[in-house]
C-alpha positions in Angstrom: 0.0 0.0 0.0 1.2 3.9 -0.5 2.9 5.7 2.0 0.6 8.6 1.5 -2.5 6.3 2.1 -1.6 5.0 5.3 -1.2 8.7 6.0 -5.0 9.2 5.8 -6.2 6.6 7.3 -8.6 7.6 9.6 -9.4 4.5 11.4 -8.8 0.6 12.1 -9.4 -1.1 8.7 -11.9 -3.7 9.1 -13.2 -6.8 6.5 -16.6 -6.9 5.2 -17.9 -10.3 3.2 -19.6 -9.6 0.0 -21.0 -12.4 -2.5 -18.3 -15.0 -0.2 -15.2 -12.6 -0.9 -13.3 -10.9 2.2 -13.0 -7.3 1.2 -10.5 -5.3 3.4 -12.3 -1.7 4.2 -9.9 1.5 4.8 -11.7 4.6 5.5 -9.7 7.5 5.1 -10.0 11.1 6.3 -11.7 12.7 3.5 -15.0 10.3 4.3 -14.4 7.9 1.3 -13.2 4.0 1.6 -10.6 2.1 -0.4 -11.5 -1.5 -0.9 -9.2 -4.1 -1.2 -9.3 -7.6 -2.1 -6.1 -9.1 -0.7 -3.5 -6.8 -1.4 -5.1 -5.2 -4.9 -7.3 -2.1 -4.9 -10.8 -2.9 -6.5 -12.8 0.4 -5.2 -12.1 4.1 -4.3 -15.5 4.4 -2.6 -17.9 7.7 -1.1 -21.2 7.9 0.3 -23.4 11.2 -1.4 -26.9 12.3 -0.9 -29.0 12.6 -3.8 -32.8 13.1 -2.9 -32.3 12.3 1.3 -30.5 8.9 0.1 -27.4 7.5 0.5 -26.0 7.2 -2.7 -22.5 5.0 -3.3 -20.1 5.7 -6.0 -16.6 5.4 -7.2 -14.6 7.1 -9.9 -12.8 3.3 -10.8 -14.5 1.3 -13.6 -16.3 -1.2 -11.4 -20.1 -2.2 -11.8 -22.4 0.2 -10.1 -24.5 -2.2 -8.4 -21.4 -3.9 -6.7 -19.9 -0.2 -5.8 -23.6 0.1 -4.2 -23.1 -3.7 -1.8 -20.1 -2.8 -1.2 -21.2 0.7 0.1 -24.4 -1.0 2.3 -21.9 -3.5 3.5 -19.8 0.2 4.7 -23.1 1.5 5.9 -24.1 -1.5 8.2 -20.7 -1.4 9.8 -20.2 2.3 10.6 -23.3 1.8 12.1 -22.9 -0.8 14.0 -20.1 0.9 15.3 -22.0 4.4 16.0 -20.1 6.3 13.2 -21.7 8.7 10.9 -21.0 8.9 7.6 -19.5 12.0 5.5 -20.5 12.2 2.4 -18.9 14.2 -0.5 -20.7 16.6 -2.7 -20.7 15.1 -6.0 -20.6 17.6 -9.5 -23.2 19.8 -10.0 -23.8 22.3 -12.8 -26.0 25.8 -12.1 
């Protein structure tokens, strides 16, 4: 892994399961999750509201419906845990 991402780790990594697969969870400071399956980078992840929901998405070319398990497998373990989630403001134009 990076130096600089270890530098913004903001908490104690933690494994979700998704489909049978052990995916390793980082959150970092800015609110958004890397996801790791063994030692190789699947997902840049961030939670955004669109309409009072909790939207997931990712700027890697993955499928959007697993960026979305994988972000309610985030959701139901920040919970669990008592941690609110930050979400990033996603592109707008006016």
């Amino acid at each position: 892994m990076e130096n600089e991402q270890k530098a913004a780790i903001a908490t104690d990594t933690y494994a979700v399961s998704l489909h049978g697969i052990v995916l390793t969870v980082y959150p970092l400071e800015d609110g958004t999750y890397k996801v790791y399956k063994q030692s190789r980078k699947i997902a840049h992840l961030y939670a955004a509201l669109e309409d009072d929901q909790i939207v997931w998405d990712s700027d890697d070319w993955i499928d959007a419906d697993y960026i979305t398990e994988m972000g309610k497998k985030i959701e139901e373990y920040e919970s669990f845990r008592g941690n609110s989630l930050k979400f990033v403001l996603k592109d707008f134009y006016i």
